[in-house]
N, C-alpha and C positions, 0 to 999 in steps of 0.2 A: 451496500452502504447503509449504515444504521440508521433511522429518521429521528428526528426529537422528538418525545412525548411533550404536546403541548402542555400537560396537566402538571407534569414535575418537573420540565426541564431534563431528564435523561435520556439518552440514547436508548430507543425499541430498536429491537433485532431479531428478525422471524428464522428460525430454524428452517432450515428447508429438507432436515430429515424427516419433519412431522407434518409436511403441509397436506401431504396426503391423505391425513385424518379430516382434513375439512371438509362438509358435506355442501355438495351442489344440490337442489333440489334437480329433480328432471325436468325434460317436456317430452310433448309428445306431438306427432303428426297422423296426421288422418291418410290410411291405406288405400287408395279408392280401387284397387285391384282386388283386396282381398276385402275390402269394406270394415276396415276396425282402426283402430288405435293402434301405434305403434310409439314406442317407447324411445327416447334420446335420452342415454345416461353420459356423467359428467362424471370428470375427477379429475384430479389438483399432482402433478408429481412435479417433484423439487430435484434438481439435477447441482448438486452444491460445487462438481468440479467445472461446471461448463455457467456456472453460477446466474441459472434461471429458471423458470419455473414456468412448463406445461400444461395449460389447459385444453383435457382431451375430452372429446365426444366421441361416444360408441353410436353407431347408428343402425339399425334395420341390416341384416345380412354381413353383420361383423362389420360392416366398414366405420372407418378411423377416420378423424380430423383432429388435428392439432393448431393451437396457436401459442407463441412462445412468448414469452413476456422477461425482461430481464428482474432481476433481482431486486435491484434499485428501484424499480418501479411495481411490483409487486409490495415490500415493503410498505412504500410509499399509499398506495391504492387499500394495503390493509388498515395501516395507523387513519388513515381517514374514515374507516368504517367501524374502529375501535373508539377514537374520540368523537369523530364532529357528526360525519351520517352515520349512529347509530342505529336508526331506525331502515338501512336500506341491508341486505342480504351482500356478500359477496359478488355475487350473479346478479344480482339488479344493479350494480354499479357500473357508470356508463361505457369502462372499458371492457368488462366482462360480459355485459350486454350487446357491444358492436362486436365481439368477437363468437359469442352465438348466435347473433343473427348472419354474419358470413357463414360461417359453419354450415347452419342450418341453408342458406339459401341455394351456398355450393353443391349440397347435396342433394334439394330439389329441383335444381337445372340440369344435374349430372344423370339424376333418375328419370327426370324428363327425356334427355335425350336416349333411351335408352327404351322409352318409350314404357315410364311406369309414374305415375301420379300423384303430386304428395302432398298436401298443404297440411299447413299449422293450424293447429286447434282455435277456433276466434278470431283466425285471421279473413278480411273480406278481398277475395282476389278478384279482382275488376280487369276483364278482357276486354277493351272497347279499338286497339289499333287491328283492324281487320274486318271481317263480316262473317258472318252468320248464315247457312243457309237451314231451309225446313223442308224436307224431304216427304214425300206422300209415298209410304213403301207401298201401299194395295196398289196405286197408280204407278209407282216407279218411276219417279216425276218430282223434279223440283218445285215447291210451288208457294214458298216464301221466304223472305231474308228476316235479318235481325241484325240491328247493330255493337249491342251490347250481349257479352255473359258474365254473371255475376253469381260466385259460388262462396258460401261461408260455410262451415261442419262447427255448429255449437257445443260451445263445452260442457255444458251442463246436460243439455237431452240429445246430446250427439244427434240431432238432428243435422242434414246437410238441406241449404235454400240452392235452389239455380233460380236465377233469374233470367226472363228470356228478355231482353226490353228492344224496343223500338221494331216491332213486327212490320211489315209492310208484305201485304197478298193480295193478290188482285182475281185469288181462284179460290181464297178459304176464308172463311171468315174466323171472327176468333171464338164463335161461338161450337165452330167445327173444331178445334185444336182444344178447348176446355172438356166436350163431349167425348170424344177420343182420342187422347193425347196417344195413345200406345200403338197408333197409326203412324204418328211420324218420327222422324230421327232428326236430331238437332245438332249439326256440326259448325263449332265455330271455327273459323280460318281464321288465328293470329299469325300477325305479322311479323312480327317483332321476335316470338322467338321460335317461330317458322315450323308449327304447330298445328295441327289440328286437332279438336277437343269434339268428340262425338258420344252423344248420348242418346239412349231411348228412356221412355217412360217405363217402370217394372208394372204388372199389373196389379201388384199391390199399393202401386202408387197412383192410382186413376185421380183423385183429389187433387189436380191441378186447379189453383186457382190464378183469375186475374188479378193481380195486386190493387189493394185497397186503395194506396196512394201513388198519385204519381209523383215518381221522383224529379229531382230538381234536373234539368236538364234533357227529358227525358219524355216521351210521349205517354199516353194513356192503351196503348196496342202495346201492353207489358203482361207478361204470367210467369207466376213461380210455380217448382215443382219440388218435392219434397226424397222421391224416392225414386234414383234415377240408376243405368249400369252406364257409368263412361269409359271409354278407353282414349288413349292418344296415337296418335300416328305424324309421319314428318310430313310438312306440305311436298315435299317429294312426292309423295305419292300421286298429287290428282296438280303434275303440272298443269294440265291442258286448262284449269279453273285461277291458274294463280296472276293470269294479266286482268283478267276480269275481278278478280278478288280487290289486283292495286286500283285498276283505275274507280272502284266504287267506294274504296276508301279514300280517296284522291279527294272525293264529290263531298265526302262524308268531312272528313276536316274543312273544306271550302265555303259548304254552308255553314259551318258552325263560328266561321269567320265573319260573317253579313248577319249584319243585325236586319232585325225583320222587317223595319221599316224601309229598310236600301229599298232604290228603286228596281235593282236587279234582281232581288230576293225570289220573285217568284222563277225568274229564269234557274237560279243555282237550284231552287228546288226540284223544279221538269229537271236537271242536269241529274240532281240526285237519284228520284224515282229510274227514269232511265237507265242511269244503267245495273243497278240492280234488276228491271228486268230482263237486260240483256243476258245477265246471271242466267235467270229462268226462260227466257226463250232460248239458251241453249239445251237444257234438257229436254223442254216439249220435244225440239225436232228429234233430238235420241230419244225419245220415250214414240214418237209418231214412227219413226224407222225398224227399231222394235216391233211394235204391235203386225206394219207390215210384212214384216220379215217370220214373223209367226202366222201370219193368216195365211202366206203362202210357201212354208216349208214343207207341208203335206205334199204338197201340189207338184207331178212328174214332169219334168222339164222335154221335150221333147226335139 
């Protein structure tokens, strides 16, 4: 259906044999498998006997998304960009804009679950439903948590931030995790989409530092890492850690509900530390079972 041209009072009427000439700018997603830029192209096809028109995304390994828009409302959404938001692009407008970010997000859960890693350029991805643990690989030994990660890949120096926040160790200090970050491995358990996110430090990434400020929310036992190899895996994998994962995030919402001054405050907190080390006293005793089981496999059973 044709719209009115505010300016003259006449009926506009977009061709839908030529929509296809209209250009989408791209985006792009950060590969964290193959560690680069990957590219989301766009394009516009106009279907005149089914009378609506196609906005498709090409993504990473040929795959496709579509969202379909009627005719009438295509129309509609152009003559606004033709008269009144001149200044906004096609694709910045807010229905071309909610139907790329579904696009894009369906295909970062879809790659998730498939176990491949994708985020958007400039986007800050904040992991906080779950927990964190910090693995000592020399010792083979859990031997701190964390409640937050927090990953962005800048667009300008394709720099990627992790941030580790809210450390709690009762066996490292943070002055050991700054000195040799390439000692331990950093696995976040989310919850939510039942995920585990693990990283090491590269060695060309030793320049861990503590962050300068503490964030709002958030303790001063924080450090960022700049150059890291992560992969993902399903929390399937390590059930025997996932009742202890919930109930520590259980403690973690519960304190965050009590204000500091509650008379209870100090209890939620002993509730909190606890059971995160329940976390890590389950690995001591596998890590002490281990060492035993090595000091005496030499040894002939008689």
């Amino acid at each position: 259906m044709p719209v009115m041209n505010p300016k003259t009072g006449e009926m506009d009427h977009v061709d839908l044999s030529i929509v296809n000439k209209i250009i989408v700018e791209p985006e792009y997603l950060h590969d964290f498998d193959m560690n680069e830029k990957k590219k989301i192209d766009f394009s516009i096809i106009g279907d005149e006997e089914a009378n609506i028109v196609t906005f498709q995304a090409m993504f990473p390994l040929e795959t496709r998304s579509t969202r379909a828009f009627k005719s009438e409302q295509f129309e509609t959404i152009m003559s606004r960009v033709v008269h009144s938001d001149t200044q906004l692009r096609l694709e910045q407008t807010e229905e071309f804009k909610n139907a790329t970010d579904s696009m894009i997000e369906n295909y970062i859960s879809n790659q998730r679950g498939d176990g491949k890693l994708f985020s958007r350029i400039d986007e800050i991805v904040s992991l906080d439903n779950g927990i964190g643990i910090i693995h000592d690989l020399k010792a083979n030994q859990d031997v701190g948590t964390f409640e937050t990660l927090v990953f962005c890949v800048k667009k300008n120096t394709n720099e990627t931030h992790f941030d580790i926040l809210d450390i709690l160790s009762g066996v490292r200090s943070m002055k050991d995790l700054l000195d040799d970050p390439t000692r331990y491995r950093f696995s976040y358990y989310a919850l939510d989409t039942q995920t585990i996110y693990e990283f090491i430090v590269l060695e060309s990434g030793r320049g861990v530092l503590a962050l300068d400020e503490t964030l709002e929310g958030h303790s001063d036992q924080s450090i960022r890492m700049n150059h890291v190899q992560m992969e993902i895996r399903s929390l399937e994998t390590e059930k025997d850690k996932v009742l202890l994962i919930e109930k520590a995030n259980e403690t973690k919402n519960t304190l965050r509900g009590v204000a500091s001054d509650d008379f209870l405050h100090s209890q939620y907190v002993e509730q909190f530390n606890s059971a995160r080390f329940d976390i890590l006293k389950v690995s001591e005793q596998k890590a002490k079972k281990a060492q035993m089981m090595n000091k005496y496999a030499d040894l002939e059973l008689f």
